[in-house]
C-alpha positions as CSV (number, residue, x, y, z in Angstrom):
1,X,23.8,-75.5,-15.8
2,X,22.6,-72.1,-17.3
3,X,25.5,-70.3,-15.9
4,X,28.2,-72.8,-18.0
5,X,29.3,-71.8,-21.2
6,X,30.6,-74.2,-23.4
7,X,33.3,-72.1,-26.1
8,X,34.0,-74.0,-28.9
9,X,36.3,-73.6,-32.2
10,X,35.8,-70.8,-33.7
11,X,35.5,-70.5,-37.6
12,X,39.2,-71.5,-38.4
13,X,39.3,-70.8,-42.4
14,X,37.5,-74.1,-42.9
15,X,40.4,-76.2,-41.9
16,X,39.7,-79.8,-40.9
17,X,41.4,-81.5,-37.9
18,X,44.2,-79.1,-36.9
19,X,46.0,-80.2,-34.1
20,X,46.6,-78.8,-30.4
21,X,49.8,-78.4,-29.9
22,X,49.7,-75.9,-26.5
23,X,46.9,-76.2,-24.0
24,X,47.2,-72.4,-21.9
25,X,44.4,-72.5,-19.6
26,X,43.4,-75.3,-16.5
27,X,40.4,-76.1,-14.6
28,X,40.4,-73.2,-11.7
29,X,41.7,-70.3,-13.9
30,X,40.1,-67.0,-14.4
31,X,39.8,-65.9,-18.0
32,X,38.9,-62.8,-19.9
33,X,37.0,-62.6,-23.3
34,X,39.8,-62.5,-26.3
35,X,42.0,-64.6,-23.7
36,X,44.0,-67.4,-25.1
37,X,43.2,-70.8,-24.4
38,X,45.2,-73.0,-26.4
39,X,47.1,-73.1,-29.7
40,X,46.8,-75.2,-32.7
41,X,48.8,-75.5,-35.8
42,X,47.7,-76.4,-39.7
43,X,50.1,-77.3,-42.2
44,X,51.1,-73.8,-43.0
45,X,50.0,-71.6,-39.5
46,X,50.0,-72.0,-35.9
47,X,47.4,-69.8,-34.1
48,X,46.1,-69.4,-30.8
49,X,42.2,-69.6,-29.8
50,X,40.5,-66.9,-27.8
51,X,37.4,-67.5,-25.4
52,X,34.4,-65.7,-26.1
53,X,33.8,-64.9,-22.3
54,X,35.4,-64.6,-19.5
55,X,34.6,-66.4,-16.3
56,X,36.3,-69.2,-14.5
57,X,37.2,-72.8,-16.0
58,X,35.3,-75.9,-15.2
59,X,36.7,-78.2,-17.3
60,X,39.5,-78.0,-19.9
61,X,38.1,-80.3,-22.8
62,X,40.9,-80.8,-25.0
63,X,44.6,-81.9,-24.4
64,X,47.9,-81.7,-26.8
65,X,48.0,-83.4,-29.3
66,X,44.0,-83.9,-30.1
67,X,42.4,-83.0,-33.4
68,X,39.9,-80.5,-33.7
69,X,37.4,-78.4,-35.9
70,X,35.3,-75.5,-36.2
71,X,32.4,-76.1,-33.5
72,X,35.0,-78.6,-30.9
73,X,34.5,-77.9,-27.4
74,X,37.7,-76.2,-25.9
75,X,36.7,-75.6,-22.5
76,X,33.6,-75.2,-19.6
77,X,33.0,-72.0,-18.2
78,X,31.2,-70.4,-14.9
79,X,29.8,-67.8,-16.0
80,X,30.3,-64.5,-13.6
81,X,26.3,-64.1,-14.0
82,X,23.4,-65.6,-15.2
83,X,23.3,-62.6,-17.7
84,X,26.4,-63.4,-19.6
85,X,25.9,-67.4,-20.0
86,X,22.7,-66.3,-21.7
87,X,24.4,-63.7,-23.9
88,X,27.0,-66.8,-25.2
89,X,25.0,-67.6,-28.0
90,X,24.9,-64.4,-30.0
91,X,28.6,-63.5,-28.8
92,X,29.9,-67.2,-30.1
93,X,29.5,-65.4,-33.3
94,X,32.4,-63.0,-32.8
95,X,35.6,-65.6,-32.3
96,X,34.7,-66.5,-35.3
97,X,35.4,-63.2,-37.5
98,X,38.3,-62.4,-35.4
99,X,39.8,-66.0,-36.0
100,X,38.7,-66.2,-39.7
101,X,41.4,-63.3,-40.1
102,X,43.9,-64.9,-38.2
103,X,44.6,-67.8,-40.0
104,X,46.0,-65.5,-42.7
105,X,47.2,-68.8,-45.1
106,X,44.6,-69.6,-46.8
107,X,44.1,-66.5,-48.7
108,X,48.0,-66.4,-49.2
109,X,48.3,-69.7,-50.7
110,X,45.1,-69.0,-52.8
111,X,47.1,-65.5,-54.1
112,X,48.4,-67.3,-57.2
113,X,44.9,-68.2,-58.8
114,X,45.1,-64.5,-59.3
115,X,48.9,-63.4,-59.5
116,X,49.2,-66.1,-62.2
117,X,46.4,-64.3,-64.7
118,X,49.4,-62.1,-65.4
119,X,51.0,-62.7,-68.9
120,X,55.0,-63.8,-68.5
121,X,57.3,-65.6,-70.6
122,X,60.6,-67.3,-69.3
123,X,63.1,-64.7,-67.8
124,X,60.7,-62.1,-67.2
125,X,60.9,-59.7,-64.0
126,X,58.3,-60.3,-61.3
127,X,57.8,-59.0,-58.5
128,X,56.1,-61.1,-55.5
129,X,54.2,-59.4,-53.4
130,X,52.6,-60.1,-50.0
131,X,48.7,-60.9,-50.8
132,X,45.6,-60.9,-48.9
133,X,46.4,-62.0,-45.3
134,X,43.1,-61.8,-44.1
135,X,43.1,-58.1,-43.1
136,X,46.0,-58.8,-40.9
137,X,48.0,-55.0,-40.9
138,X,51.6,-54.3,-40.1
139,X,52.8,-58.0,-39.3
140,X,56.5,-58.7,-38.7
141,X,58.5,-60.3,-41.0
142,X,60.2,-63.0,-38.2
143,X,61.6,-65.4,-40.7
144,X,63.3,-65.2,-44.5
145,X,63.8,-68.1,-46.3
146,X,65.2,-67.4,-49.7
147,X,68.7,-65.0,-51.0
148,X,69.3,-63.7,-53.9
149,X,70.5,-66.9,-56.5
150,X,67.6,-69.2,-55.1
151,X,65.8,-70.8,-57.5
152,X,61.9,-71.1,-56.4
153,X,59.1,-72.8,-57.3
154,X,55.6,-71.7,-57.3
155,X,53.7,-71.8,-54.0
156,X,57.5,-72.1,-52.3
157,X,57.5,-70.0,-49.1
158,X,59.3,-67.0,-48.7
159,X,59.3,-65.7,-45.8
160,X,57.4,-65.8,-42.4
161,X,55.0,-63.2,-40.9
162,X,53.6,-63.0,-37.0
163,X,50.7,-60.8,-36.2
164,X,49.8,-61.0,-32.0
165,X,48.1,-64.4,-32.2
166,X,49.7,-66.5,-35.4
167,X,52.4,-67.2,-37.3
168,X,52.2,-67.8,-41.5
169,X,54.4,-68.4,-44.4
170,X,54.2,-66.3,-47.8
171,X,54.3,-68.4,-50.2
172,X,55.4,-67.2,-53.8
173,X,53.1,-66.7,-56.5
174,X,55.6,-67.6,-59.7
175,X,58.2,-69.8,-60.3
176,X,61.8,-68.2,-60.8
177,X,65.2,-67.3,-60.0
178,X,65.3,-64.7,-57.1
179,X,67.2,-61.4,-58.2
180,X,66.6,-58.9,-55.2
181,X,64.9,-59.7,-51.1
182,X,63.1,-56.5,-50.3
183,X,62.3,-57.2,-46.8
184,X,64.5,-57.7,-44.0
185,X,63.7,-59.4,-40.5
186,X,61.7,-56.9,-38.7
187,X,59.7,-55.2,-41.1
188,X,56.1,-54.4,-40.9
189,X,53.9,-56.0,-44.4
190,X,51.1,-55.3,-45.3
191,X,49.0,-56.8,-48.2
192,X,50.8,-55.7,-51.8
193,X,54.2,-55.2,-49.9
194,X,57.0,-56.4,-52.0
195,X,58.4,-59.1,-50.7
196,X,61.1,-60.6,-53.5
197,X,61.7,-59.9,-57.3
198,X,62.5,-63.1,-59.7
199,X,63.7,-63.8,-63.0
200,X,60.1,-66.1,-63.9
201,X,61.4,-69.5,-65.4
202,X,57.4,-70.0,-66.4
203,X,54.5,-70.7,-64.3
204,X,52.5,-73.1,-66.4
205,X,52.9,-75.9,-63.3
206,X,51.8,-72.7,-60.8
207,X,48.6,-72.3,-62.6
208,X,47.0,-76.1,-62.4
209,X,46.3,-75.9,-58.7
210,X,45.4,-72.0,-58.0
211,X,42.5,-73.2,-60.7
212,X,41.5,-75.8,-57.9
213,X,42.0,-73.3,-54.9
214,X,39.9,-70.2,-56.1
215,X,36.5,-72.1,-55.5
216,X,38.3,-73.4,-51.7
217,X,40.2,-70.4,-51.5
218,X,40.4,-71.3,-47.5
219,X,41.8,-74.8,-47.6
220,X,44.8,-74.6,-48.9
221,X,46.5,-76.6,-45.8
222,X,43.5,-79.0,-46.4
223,X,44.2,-79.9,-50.2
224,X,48.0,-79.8,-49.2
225,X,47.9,-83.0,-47.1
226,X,47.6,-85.4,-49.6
227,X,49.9,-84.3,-52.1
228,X,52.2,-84.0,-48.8
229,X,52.4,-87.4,-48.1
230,X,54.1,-88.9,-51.2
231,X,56.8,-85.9,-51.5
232,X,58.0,-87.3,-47.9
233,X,58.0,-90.5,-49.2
234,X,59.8,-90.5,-52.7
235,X,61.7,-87.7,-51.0
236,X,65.6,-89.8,-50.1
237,X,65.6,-88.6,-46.7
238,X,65.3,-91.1,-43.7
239,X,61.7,-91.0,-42.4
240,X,62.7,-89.7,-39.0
241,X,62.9,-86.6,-41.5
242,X,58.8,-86.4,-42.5
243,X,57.9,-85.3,-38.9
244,X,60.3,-82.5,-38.5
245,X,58.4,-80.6,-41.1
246,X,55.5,-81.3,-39.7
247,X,53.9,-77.6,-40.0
248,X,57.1,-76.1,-39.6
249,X,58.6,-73.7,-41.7
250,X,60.1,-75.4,-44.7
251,X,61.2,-74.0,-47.7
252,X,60.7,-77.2,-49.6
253,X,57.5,-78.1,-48.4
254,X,55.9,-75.9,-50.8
255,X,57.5,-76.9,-53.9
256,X,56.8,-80.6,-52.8
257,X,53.3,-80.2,-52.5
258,X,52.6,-78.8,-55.4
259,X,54.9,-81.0,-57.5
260,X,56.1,-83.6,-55.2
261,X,59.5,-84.3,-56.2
262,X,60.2,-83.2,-59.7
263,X,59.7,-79.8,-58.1
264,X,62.2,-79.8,-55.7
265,X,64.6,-82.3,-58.0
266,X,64.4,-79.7,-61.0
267,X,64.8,-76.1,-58.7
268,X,67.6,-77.4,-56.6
269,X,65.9,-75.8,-53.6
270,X,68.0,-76.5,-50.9
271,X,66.1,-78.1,-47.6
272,X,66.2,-75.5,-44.6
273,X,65.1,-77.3,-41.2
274,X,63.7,-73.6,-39.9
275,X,62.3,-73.8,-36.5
276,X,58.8,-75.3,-35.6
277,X,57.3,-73.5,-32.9
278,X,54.1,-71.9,-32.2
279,X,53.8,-67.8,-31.9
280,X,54.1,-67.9,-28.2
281,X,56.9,-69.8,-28.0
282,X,58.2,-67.9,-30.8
283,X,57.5,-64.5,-28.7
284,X,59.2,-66.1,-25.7
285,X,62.3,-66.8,-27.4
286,X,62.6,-63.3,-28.6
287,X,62.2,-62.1,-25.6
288,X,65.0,-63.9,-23.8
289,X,67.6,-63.2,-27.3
290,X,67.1,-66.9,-28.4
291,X,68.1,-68.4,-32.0
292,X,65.1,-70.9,-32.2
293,X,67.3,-72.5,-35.7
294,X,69.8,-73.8,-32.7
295,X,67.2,-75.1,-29.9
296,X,66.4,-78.8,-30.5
297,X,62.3,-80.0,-29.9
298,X,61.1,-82.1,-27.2
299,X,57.2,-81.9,-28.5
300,X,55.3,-83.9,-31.4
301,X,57.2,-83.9,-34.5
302,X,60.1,-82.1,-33.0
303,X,57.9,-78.9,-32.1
304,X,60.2,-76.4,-29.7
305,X,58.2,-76.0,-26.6
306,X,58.8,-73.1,-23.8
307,X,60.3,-75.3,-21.8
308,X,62.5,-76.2,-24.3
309,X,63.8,-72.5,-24.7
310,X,64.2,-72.2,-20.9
311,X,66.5,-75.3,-21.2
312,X,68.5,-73.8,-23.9
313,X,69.0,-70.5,-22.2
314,X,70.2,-72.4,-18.8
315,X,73.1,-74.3,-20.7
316,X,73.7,-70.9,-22.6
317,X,74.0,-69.3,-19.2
318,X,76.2,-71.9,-18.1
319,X,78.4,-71.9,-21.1
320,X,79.9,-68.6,-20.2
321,X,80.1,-65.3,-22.0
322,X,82.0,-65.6,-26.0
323,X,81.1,-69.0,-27.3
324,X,78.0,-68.9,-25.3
325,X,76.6,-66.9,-27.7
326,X,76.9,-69.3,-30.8
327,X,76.5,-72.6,-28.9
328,X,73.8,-75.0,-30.3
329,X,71.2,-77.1,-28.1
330,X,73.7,-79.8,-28.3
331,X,76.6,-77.7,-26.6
332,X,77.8,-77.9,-23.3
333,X,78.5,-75.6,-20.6
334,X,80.1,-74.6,-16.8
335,X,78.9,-78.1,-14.9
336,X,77.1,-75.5,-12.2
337,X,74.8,-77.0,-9.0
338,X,71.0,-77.1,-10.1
339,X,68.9,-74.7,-8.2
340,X,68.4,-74.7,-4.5
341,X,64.6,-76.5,-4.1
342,X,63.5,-75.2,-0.6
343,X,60.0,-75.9,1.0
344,X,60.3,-71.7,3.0
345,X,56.8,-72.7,4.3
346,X,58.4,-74.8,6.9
347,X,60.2,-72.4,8.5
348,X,57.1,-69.6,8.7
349,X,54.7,-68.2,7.1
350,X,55.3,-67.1,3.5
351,X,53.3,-65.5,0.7
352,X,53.6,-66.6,-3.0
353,X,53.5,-63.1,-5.8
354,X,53.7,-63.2,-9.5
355,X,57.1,-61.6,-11.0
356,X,55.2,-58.6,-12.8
357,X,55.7,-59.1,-17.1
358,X,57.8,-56.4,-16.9
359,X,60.2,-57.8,-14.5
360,X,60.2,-61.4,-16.3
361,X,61.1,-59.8,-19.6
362,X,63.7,-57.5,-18.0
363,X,64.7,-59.9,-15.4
364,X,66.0,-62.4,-18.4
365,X,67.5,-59.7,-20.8
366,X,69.1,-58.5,-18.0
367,X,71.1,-61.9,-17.0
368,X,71.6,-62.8,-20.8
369,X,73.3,-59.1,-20.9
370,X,75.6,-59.7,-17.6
371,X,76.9,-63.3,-18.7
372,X,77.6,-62.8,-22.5
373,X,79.0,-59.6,-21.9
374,X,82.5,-58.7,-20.4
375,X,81.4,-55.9,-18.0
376,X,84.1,-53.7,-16.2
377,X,83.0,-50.6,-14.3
378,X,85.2,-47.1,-14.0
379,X,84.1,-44.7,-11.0
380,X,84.7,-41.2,-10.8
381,X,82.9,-38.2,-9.5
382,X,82.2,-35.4,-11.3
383,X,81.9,-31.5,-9.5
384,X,78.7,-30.2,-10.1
385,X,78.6,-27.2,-7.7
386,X,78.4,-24.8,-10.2
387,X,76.0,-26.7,-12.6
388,X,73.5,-27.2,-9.4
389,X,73.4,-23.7,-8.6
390,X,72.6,-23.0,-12.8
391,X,69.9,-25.8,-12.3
392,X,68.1,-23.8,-9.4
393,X,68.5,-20.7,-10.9
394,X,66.6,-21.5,-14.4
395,X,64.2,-23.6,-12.0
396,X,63.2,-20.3,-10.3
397,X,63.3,-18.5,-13.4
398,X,61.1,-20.4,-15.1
399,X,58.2,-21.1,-12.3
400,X,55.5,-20.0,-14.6
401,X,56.3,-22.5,-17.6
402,X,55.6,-25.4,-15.5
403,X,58.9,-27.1,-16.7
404,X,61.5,-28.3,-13.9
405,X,64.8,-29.0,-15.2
406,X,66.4,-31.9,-13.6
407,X,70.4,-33.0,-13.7
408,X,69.0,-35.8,-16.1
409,X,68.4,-33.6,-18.6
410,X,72.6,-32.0,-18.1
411,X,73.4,-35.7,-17.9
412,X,71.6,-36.4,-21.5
413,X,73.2,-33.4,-23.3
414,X,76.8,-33.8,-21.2
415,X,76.9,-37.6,-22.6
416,X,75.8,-36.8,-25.8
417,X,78.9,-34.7,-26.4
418,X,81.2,-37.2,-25.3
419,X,79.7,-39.9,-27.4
420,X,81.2,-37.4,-30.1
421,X,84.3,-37.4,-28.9
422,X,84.4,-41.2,-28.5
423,X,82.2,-42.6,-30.8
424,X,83.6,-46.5,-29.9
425,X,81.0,-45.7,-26.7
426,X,78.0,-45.1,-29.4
427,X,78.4,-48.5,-31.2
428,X,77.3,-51.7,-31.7
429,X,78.9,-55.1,-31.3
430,X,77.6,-56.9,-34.8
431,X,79.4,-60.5,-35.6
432,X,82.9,-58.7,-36.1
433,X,81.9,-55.6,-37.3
434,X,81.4,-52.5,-34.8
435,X,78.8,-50.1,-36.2
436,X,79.2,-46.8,-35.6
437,X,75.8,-44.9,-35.4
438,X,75.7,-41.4,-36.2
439,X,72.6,-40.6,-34.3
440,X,72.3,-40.2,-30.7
441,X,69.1,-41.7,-29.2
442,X,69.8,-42.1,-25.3
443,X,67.6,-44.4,-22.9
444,X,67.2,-43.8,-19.7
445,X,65.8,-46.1,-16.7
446,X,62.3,-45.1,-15.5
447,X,61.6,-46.4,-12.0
448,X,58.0,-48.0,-12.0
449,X,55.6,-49.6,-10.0
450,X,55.8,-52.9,-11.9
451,X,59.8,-52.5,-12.4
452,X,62.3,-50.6,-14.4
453,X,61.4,-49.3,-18.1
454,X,64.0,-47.6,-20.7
455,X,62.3,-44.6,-22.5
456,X,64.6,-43.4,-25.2
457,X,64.8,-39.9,-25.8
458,X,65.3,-39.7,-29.6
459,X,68.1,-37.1,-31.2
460,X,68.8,-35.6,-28.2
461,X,71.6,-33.9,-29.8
462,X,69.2,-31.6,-31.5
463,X,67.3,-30.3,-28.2
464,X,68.0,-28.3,-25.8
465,X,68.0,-28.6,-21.8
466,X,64.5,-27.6,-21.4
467,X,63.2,-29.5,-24.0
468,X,65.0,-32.6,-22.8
469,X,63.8,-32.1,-19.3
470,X,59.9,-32.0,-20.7
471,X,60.7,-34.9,-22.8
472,X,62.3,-36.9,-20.5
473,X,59.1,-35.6,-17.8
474,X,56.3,-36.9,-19.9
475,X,58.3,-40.4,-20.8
476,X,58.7,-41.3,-17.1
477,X,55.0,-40.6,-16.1
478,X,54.2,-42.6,-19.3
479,X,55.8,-44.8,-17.8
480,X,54.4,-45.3,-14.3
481,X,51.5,-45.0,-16.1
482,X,52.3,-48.3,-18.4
483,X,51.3,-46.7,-21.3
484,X,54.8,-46.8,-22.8
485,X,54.9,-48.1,-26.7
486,X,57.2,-50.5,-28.1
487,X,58.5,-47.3,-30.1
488,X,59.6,-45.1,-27.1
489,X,61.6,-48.1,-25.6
490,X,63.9,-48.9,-29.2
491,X,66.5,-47.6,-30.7
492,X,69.1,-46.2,-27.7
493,X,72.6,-46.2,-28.3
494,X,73.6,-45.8,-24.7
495,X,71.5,-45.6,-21.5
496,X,71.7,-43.6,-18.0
497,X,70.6,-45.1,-15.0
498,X,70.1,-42.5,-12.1
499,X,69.6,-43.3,-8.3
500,X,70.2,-39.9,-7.1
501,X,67.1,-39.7,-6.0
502,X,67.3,-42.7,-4.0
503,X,71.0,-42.9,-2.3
504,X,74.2,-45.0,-3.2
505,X,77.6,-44.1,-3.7
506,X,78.3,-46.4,-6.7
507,X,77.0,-49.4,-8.1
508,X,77.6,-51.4,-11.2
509,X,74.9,-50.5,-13.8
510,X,74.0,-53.7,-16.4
511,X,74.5,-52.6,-19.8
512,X,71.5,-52.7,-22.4
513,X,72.5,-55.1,-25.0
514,X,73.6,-54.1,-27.9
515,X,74.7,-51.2,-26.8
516,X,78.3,-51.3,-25.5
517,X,78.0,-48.8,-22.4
518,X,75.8,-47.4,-19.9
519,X,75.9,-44.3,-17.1
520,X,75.2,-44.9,-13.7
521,X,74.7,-41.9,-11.5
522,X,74.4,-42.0,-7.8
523,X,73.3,-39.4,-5.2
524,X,75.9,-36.2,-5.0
525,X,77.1,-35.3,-1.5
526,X,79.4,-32.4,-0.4
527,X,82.7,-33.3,0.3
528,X,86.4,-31.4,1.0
529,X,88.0,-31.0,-2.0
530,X,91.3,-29.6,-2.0
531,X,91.6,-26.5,-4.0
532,X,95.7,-26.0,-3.9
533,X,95.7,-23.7,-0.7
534,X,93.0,-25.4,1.3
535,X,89.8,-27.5,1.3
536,X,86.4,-26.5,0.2
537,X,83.0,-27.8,0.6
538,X,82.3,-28.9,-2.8
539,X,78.9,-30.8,-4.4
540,X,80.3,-34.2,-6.1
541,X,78.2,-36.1,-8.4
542,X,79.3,-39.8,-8.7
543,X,79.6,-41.8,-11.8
544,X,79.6,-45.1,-12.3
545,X,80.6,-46.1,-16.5
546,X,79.9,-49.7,-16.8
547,X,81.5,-50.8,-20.9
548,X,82.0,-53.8,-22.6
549,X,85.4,-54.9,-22.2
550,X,85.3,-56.4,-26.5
551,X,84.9,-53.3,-27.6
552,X,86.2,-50.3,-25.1
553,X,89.8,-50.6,-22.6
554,X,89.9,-49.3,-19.7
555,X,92.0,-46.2,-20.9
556,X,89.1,-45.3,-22.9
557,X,86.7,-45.7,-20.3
558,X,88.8,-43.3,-18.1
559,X,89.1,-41.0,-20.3
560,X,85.1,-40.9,-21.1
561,X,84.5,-40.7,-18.1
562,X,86.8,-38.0,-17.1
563,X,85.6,-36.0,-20.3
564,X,82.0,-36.7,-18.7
565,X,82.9,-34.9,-15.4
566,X,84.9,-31.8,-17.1
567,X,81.9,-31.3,-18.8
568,X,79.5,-31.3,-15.9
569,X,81.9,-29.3,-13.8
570,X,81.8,-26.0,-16.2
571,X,78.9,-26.7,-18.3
572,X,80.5,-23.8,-20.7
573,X,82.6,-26.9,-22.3
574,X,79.7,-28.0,-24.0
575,X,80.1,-25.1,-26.4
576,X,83.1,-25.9,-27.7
């Protein structure tokens, strides 16, 4: 078979038997190179495994749950050509660079060989840092799992970081009292980012096993395993409790490893059962707005599993809007009829599409927003005869510049000012606070070929119509291109979405969680207006406010929105 390619385990950071815990390809699927094709999890770090090639799959030669290695048979290729199953030789060589920085534990847990050669006495300030995570750059900080008063002991993990393709604890490099956290969830580490500062109580017991790990600085999951074993046994927890950890997240896994259970007796570090899933699952459940600490596991050793997730979010769904939004895996919810299973291709023909990414991301923001939040809707109409003439007439002016200036961009700056003048409408619902931003970024929707997009046009208070029009321009074809960042879609405090383009006469626009409002606008149409002596033919814009009942009445909405349409009706307002 010179045209199957056989792609096998890359170089993992010389870990031994690691697990498959998600399988993401089958026999019959397409690949690409740098694809995916299943997940598997050490001690300290889930990761997924890219193919070398791309080509179709013969035969899928691993399942969940199997052990494997460095040099393991994943899966069986075809080969699009006889060219490329000759080239897998020499291109097997490339996984393994890419996956020997993906892994990034092994040089983390092997940091305090080095961080330890520092002199310290009991009490004095340290401050932990992130260390070499195999050239990983910028990884999110997706987990924290230490405050201020924790008492932690050498190799304890700190935190959590997720780079595109795995997941992997920090641990610490000294033992100590925590006296400041200087990340937050979010942030973007990089190696010698500060990640907590302690009061050192000593790190004599630290400095035994980094003198083991410099020569294996890549097995530190390997070396933990044994030592792991007895800390779950003299630990006085029920056994159910060993698999839970499994690899997952625990801040007292650490400690017990490297002193089983004097460690954790003498520190006090209280047991944190923090979610055990693998990064796609983990990317999943951000997606969708999903707490994995309240979802309960159905896989090996209670691992959270996508399905899993999708479960949670249908009970959520079904709970309701308010305690919906704190309910547990255990909660109930609405007792609502299971989805309608119909076989269409008995009544005709039918034809079976893929939801685009776009619109399987937005589709489930977008009924987590309309549940969990109490929308209401005020209508009104706004008179922009006057502004539409001033649009045409800077539009004619202005032919040579190339810029056209829409009624988005008299839209952006009209609701900017009334976001001053009600700044409950530029908030944030957050626990029972309401934060009150004092910036005004404002989204807009972007129609596209794979579905809607919100750009955010950022401190648009600060620029003017033109600008705003060239801004907003270049965002939407970014857009419809799909070229977008993750940057140009963050950080909006309320959104406008326009169909005036399109037709309508109102509708009921979803707001974009967590912002507490949004703008729909509709196509304008001339209509009779009565003027006091007679009616006139005037050009009527209209609007459609949806706002989140918790934090805006209806008075308020009215009023915004009435504020809104003064505005666009003498422009001159805005002035003032």
């Amino acid at each position: 078979m010179s045209n199957t390619i056989e792609v096998k385990v890359p170089d993992i950071g010389d870990f031994s038997e690691v697990e498959v815990i998600e399988v993401l390809v089958a026999p019959g699927d397409t690949v690409a190179a740098e694809q995916s094709l299943i997940t598997v999890e050490s001690d300290k770090a889930s990761m997924e495994i890219p193919s070398s090639h791309a080509g179709v799959v013969k035969s899928v030669m691993v399942k969940v749950g199997d052990k494997v290695k460095q040099g393991s048979v994943i899966v069986q290729l075809e080969a699009a050509d006889a060219k490329e199953a000759g080239a897998a030789k020499p291109q097997a060589a490339q996984p393994p660079a890419r996956q020997a920085a993906a892994p990034a534990v092994p040089p983390a847990a092997a940091e305090p060989a080095e961080a330890d050669t520092r002199p310290e006495s009991g009490g004095k300030p340290v401050t932990v840092t992130v260390p070499d995570i195999g050239g990983a750059t910028d990884v999110e900080v997706i987990e924290i799992m230490v405050a201020v008063g924790d008492t932690v002991a050498a190799e304890q993990s700190l935190i959590t970081v997720e780079s595109d393709k795995a997941s992997m604890e920090v641990p610490s490099s000294h033992a100590g009292v925590v006296t400041a956290v200087k990340v937050k969830l979010g942030d973007k580490v990089n190696q010698g980012s500060d990640i907590i500062e302690l009061r050192s109580t000593g790190a004599a017991p630290a400095k035994a096993e980094p003198a083991q790990a410099k020569p294996a600085a890549a097995e530190p999951a390997q070396r933990a395993e044994p030592a792991a074993a007895p800390a779950v046994a003299a630990a006085s927890e029920p056994p159910e409790a060993a698999p839970s950890s499994g690899g997952a997240p625990l801040a007292s896994t650490p400690p017990e490893r490297h002193s089983p259970t004097e460690a954790f007796a003498e520190t006090d570090v209280p047991l944190r059962n923090l979610p055990h899933a693998s990064p796609s699952v983990r990317k999943f459940a951000r997606e969708l707005g999903v707490n994995l600490a309240s979802v309960r596991g159905s896989g090996a050793k209670n691992r959270i599993t996508q399905d899993d997730v999708r479960q949670f979010v249908k009970q959520a769904l079904a709970a309701g809007p308010g305690p919906a939004a704190t309910m547990t895996a255990e909660g109930g919810g609405l007792n609502v009829l299971a989805w309608p299973k119909v076989d269409f291709a008995k009544f005709g023909e039918v034809e079976a599409k893929p939801l685009s990414r776009i619109k399987k991301i937005s589709g489930a923001n977008l009924h987590r927003n309309w549940v969990m939040i109490p929308h209401v809707t005020n209508n009104d109409q706004a008179d922009i005869t006057e502004l539409e003439a001033l649009r045409q007439a800077l539009n004619k002016e202005n032919e040579k510049s190339g810029i056209k200036v829409t009624m988005l961009a008299f839209l952006i700056k009209a609701v900017v000012a009334a976001l001053k003048k009600y700044p409950e409408f530029n908030a944030s619902l957050d626990g029972d606070n309401l934060v009150y931003k004092h910036y005004y970024h404002i989204g807009f929707a972007a129609d596209t070929p794979n579905g809607l997009v919100v750009p955010v046009i950022r401190d648009a208070d600060k620029k003017g119509i033109f600008e705003l029009a060239k801004e907003t321009a270049e965002l939407a074809k970014l857009a419809r291109d799909g070229k977008l960042s993750p940057s140009q879609m963050q950080g909006g405090c309320f959104s406008i979405s326009s169909l005036g383009g399109i037709g309508g006469t109102d509708f009921t626009p979803i707001i974009n969680a967590p912002e507490v409002a949004i703008l729909g606008v509709s196509r304008s149409t001339h209509a009779p207006v009565w003027n006091g002596k007679k009616f006139v033919p005037r050009l009527m814009l209209p609007l459609s406010l949806s706002y989140d009942h918790r934090v805006i009445d209806g008075a308020a909405a009215a009023r915004f929105n009435a504020y809104l349409g003064a505005l666009l009706a003498d422009f001159r307002r805005i002035a003032l």
